[in-house]
C-alpha positions as CSV (number, residue, x, y, z in Angstrom):
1,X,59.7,11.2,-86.5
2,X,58.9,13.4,-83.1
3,X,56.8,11.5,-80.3
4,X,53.3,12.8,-79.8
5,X,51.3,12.1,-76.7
6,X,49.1,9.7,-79.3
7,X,52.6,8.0,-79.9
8,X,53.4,7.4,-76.0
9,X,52.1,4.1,-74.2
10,X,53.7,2.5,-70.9
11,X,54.0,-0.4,-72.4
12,X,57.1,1.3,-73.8
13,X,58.1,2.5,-70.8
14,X,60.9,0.4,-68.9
15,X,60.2,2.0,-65.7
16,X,56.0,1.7,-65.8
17,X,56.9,-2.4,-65.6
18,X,56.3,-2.6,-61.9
19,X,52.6,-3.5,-60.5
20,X,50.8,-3.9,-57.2
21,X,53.4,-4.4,-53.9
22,X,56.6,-4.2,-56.3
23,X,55.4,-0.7,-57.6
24,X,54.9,0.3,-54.3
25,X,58.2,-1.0,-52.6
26,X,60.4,0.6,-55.3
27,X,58.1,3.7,-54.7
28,X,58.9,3.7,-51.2
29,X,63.0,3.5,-51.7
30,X,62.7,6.4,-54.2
31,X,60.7,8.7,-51.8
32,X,63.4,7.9,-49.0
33,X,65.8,8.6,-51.8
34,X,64.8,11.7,-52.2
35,X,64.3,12.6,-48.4
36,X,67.9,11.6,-48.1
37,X,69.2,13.7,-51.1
38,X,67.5,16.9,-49.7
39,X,68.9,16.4,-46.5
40,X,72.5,15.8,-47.7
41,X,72.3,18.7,-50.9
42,X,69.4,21.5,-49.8
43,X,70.4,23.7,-47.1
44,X,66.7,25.2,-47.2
45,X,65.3,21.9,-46.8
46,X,68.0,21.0,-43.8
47,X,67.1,24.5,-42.2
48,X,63.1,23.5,-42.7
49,X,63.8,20.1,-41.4
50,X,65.3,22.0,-38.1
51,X,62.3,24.2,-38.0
52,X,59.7,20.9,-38.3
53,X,61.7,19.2,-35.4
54,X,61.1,22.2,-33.1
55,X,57.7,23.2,-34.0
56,X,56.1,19.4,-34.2
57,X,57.1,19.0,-30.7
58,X,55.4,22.3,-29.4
59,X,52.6,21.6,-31.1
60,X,52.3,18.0,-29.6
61,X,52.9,19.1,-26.0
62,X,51.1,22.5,-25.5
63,X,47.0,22.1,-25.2
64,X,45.8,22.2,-28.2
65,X,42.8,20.1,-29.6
66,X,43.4,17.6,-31.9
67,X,41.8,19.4,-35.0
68,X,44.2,22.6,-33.9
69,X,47.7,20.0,-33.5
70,X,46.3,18.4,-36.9
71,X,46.3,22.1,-38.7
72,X,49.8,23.6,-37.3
73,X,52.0,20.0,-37.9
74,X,50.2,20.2,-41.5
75,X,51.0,23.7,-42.0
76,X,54.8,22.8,-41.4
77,X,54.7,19.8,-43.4
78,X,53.6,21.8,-46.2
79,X,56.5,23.8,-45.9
80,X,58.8,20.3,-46.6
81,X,56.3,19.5,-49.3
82,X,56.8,22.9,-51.1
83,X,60.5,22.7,-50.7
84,X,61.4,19.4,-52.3
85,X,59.1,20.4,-55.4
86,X,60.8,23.9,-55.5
87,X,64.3,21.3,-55.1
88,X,62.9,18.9,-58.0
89,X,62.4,22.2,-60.3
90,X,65.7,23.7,-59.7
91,X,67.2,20.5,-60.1
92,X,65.4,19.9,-63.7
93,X,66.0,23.0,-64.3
94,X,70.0,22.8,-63.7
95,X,69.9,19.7,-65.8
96,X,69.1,21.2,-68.9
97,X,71.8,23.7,-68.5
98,X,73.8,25.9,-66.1
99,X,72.9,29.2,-68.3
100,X,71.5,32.3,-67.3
101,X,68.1,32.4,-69.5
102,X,64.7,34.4,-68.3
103,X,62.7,30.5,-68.6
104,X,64.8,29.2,-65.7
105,X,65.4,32.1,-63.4
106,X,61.7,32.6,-64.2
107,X,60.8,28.2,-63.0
108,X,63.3,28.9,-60.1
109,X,61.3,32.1,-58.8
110,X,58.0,30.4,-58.9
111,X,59.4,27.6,-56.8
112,X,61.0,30.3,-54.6
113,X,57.7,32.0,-53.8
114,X,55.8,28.7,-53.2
115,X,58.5,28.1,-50.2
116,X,57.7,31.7,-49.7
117,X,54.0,31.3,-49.3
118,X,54.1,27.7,-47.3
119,X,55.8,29.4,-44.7
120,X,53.7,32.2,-44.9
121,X,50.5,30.5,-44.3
122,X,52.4,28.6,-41.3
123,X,53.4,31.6,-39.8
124,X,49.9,32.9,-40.7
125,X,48.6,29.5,-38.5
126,X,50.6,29.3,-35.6
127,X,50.5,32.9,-34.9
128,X,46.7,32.9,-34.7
129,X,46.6,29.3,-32.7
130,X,49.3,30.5,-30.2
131,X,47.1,34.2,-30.1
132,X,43.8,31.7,-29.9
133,X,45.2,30.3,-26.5
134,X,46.7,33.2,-24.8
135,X,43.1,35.0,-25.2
136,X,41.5,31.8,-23.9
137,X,43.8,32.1,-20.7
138,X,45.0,28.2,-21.1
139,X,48.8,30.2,-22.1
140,X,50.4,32.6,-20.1
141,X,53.6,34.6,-21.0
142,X,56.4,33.9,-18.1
143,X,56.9,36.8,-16.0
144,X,60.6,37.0,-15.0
């Protein structure tokens, strides 16, 4: 007999047990879970990570309002966001097998170009913020 989603309840679920504070603590310690294990397996994510530590900075110390410093440390963040769901694909993806088959490559590509496209729109919004205050005058190059 094959489960149906009319067949599935969480009652049957051993890991749907948890409610209120309990849910949430065991929550928190799998999130940091997975924050470690990106940091320790994904290069991408470790070479994003480096890129968030630089850029949150700069965004906190230049003048920038706080709607502007809001939009550029988001538009990095989504980068990290973007790379541990591209991460959690490949990974399911490698679980079911280590073949070569058009389904996975084609999974692992629309992964890839979300990565691709999160740092495209931060590019996208830093470019245009860092433009937005050299026009306004509050930025000027260094001369040498």
């Amino acid at each position: 007999m094959t489960n149906t989603n009319a067949d599935y309840s969480s009652q049957h679920n051993p890991h749907k047990g948890n409610r209120g504070l309990t849910r949430a603590w065991h929550a928190a310690k799998n999130s940091w879970s997975g924050m470690v294990f990106a940091v320790r397996e994904e290069s991408a994510f470790r070479q994003e990570l480096t890129l968030t530590a630089c850029l949150v900075p700069l965004a906190l110390l230049l003048p920038f309002d706080a709607v502007e410093r809001l939009v550029l440390i988001g538009s990095v963040i989504l980068i990290l966001i973007v790379e541990l769901l591209n991460s959690s694909i490949e990974a399911a993806i490698d679980r079911i097998s280590f073949e070569h088959h058009g389904l996975s490559k084609r999974a692992k590509d629309y992964g890839s170009a979300a990565v691709m496209l999160a740092l495209l729109i931060c590019a996208m919004v830093w470019i245009t913020l860092m433009w937005r205050l050299f026009a306004r005058g509050a930025l000027t190059p260094w001369s040498p």
